[in-house]
N, C-alpha and C positions, 0 to 999 in steps of 0.2 A: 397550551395547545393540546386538542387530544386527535389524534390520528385513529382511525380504524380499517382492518385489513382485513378483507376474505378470502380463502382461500379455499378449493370443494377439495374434497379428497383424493382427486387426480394429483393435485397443484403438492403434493407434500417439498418435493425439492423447494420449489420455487417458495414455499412458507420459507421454510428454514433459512434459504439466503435470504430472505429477508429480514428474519431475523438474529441474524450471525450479522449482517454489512459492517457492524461497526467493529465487530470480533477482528473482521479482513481488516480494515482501518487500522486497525490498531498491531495489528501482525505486519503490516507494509510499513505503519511508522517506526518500528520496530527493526526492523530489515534497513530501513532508508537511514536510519541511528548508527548502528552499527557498523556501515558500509562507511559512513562519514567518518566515525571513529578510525578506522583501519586507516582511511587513506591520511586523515590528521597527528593520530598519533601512532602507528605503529611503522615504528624504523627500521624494522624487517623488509618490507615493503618497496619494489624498486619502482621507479619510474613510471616504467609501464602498467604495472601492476595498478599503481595509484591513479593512472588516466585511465585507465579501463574500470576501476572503480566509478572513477566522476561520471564517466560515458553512461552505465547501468546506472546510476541513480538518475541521471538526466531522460533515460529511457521509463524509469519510475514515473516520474514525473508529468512525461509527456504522455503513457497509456494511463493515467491518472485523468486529466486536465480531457483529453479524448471521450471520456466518459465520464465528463461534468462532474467531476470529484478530484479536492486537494486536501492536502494535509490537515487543510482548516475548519473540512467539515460541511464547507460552502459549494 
């Protein structure tokens, strides 16, 4: 598959997230890793701490899926 994108010289922002999207991807799967980690394995961690983790990732998730984008790329 070949894709092509124009963009005029106005548009500079708008290149660039275009061509960073998968940069963000991969900085949110990264963030959503992590968060899992903590609330799974770290036994510093109380209760609360660990359901307001799940809460933010579930908030990940859902401004994810809002703008036709998941972990999967699809």
């Amino acid at each position: 598959m070949k894709i092509t994108l124009t963009f005029s010289e106005d548009e500079k922002v708008e290149a660039l997230q275009a061509l960073n999207g998968s940069k963000w991807m991969c900085a949110m799967w990264e963030l959503d890793q992590w968060l899992r980690g903590e609330a799974k394995y770290n036994e510093t961690r109380s209760e609360k701490e660990i359901d307001l983790i799940y809460e933010i990732r579930e908030k990940i998730r859902e401004q994810l899926n809002e703008n036709g984008i998941n972990f999967n790329g699809i």
